[in-house]
C-alpha positions as CSV (number, residue, x, y, z in Angstrom):
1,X,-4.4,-6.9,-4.7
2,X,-1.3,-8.6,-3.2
3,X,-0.6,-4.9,-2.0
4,X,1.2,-3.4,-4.9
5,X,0.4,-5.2,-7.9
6,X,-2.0,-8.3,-8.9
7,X,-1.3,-11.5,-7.0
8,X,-3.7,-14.1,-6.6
9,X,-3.1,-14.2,-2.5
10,X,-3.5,-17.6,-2.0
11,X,-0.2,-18.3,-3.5
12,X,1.3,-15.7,-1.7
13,X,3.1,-16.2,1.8
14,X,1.1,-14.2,4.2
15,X,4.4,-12.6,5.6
16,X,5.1,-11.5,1.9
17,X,1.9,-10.2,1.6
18,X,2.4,-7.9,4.9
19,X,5.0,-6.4,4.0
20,X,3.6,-5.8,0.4
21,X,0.4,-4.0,2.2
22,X,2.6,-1.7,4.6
23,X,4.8,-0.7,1.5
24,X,1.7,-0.1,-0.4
25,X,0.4,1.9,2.2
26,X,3.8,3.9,3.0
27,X,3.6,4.8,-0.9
28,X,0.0,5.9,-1.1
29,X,0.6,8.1,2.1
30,X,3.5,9.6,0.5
31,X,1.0,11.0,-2.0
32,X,-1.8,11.3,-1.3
33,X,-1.0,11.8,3.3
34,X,-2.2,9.7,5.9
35,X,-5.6,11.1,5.8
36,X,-6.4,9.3,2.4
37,X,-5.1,6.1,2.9
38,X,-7.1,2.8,2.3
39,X,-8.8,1.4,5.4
40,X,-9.0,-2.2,3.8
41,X,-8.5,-4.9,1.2
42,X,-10.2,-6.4,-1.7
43,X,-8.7,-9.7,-2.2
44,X,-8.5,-10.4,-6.0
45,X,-8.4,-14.7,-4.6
46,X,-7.4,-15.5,-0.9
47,X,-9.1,-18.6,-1.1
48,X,-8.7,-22.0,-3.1
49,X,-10.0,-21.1,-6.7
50,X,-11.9,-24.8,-6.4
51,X,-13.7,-24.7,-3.9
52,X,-14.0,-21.0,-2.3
53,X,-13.8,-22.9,0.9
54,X,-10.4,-22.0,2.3
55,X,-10.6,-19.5,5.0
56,X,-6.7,-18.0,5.1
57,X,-6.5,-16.4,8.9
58,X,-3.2,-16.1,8.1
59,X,-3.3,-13.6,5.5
60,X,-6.1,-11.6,7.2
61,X,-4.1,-11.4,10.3
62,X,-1.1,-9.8,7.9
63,X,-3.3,-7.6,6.6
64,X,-4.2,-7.2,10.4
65,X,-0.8,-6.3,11.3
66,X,0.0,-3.9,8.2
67,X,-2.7,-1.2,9.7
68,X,-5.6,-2.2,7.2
69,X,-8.9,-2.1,9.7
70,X,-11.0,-4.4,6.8
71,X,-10.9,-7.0,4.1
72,X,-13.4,-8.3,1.4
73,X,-12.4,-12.0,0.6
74,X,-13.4,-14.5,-2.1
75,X,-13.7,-17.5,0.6
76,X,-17.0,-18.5,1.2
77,X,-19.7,-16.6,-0.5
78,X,-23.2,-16.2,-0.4
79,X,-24.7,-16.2,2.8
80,X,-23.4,-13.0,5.1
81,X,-20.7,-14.3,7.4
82,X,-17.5,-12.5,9.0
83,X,-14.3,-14.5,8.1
84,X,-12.3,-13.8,11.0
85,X,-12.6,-12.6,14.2
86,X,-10.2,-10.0,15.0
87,X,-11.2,-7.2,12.2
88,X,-13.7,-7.7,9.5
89,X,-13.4,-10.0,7.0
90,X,-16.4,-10.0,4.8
91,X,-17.7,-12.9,2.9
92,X,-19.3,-11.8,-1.3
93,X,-22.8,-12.4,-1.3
94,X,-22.9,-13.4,-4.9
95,X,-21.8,-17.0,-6.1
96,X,-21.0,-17.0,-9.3
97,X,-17.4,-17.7,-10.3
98,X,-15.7,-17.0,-12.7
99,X,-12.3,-17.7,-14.5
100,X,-10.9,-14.6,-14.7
101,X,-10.8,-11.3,-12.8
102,X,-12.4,-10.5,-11.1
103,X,-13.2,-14.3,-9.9
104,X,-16.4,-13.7,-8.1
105,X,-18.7,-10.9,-9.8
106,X,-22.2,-9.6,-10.8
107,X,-23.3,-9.6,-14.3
108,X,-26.8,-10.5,-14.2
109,X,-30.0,-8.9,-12.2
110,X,-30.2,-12.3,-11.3
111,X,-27.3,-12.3,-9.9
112,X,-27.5,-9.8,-6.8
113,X,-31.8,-11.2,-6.0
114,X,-30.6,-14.8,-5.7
115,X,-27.9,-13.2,-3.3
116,X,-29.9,-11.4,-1.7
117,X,-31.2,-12.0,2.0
118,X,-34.0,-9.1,2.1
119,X,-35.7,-10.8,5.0
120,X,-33.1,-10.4,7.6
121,X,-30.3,-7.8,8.4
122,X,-27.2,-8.4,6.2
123,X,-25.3,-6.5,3.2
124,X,-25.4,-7.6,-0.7
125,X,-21.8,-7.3,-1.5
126,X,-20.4,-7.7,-5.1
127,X,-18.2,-7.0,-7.4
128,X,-18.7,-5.2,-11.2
129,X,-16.1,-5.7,-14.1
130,X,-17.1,-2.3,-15.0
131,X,-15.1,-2.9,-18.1
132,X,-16.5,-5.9,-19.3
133,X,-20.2,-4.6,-18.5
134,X,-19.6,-1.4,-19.8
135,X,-18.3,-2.2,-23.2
136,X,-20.2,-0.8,-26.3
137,X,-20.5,-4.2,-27.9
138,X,-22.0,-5.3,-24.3
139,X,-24.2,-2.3,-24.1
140,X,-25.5,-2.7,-27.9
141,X,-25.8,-6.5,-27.5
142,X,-27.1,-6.7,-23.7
143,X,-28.5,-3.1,-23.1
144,X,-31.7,-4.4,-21.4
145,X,-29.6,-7.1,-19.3
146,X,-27.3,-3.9,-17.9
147,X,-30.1,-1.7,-17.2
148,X,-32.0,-4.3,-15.2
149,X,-29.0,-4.8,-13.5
150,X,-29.3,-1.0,-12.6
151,X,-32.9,-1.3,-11.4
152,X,-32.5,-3.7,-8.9
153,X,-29.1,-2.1,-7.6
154,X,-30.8,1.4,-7.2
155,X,-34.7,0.2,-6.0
156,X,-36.2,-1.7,-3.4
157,X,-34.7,-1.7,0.3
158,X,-30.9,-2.0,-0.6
159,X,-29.1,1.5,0.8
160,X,-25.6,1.9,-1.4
161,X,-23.0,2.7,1.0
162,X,-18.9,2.6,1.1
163,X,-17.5,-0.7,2.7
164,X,-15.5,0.7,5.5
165,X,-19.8,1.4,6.1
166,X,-20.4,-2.6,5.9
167,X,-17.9,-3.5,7.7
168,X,-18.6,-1.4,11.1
169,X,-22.6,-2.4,10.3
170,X,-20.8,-6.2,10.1
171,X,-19.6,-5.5,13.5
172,X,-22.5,-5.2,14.7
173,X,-24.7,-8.0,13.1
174,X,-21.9,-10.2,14.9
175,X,-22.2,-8.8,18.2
176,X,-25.7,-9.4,18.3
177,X,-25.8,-12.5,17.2
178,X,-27.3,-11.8,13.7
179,X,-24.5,-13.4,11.7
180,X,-22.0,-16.1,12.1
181,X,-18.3,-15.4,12.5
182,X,-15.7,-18.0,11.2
183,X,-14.1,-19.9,14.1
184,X,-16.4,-19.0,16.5
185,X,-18.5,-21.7,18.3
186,X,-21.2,-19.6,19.6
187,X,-24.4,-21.8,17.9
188,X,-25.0,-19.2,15.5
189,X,-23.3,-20.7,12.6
190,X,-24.7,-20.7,9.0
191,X,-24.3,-23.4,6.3
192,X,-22.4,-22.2,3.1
């Protein structure tokens, strides 16, 4: 996050943060060739850590600018929403905060069915501390806990797909009117 290292991105000037996403991506093409490089960003926190509220255009229009095509932000979750209007900025469906990174994650089954909007179009987007979850005292301890987690991420109507794949199927919800888009007045808004 931050483009080449961990930065919370809120406290980072979003002309900083540009130039640390094209140098990130000049880096990663020099590897790995322009064929491989990342079409978007995971913000570790772009938002106020309070609140989640905070809705930084500036930074997604420097990520914008750098070449990146879409972002995953920590402003605003639960409800399916696009954060800005130029490319896709994807709200996390899940609200439970936490105080360490990852800030807004699953842990719980719970978690992803109280996020969950089965009843209408939309995406169930959250994050995993794999190593947190995955840890043999968790496992030993919390087994069951994990393995419903599992079951309800690999049954029912959910389809597991890459986010560049949300983020075009975002597109379109907006388009048609299925989902609200941050700064747009169009009457199809939708409370936090």
């Amino acid at each position: 996050s931050g483009g080449l290292g961990v930065m919370g991105e809120c406290g980072c000037p979003p002309e900083a943060f540009g130039r640390n996403c094209k140098d990130a991506l000049s880096r990663i093409e020099a590897v790995a060739g322009k064929e491989n490089l990342p079409r978007g960003h995971y913000f570790f926190m772009d938002s106020d850590p309070e609140t989640l509220q905070e809705v930084p255009t500036a930074l997604y229009e420097a990520m914008n600018h750098a070449g990146l095509r879409y972002g995953i932000s920590s402003a605003k979750p639960g409800r399916n929403r696009l954060l800005y209007d130029k490319i896709p900025v994807l709200n996390q469906s899940t609200r439970v905060q936490c105080s360490a990174s990852p800030f807004l994650r699953v842990t719980t089954a719970e978690n992803i069915l109280e996020a969950s909007y089965f009843h209408r179009p939309g995406w169930v987007l959250g994050v995993m501390d794999a190593p947190v979850i995955s840890f043999m005292p968790h496992i030993w301890r919390k087994g069951s806990r994990f393995m419903e987690l599992v079951d309800v991420l690999c049954h029912g109507n959910m389809i597991n797909v890459l986010p560049d794949t949300v983020a075009r199927y975002a597109e379109i919800l907006a388009r048609k009117g299925l989902i609200s888009v941050e700064g747009k007045n169009d009457g199809n808004s939708a409370a936090p």
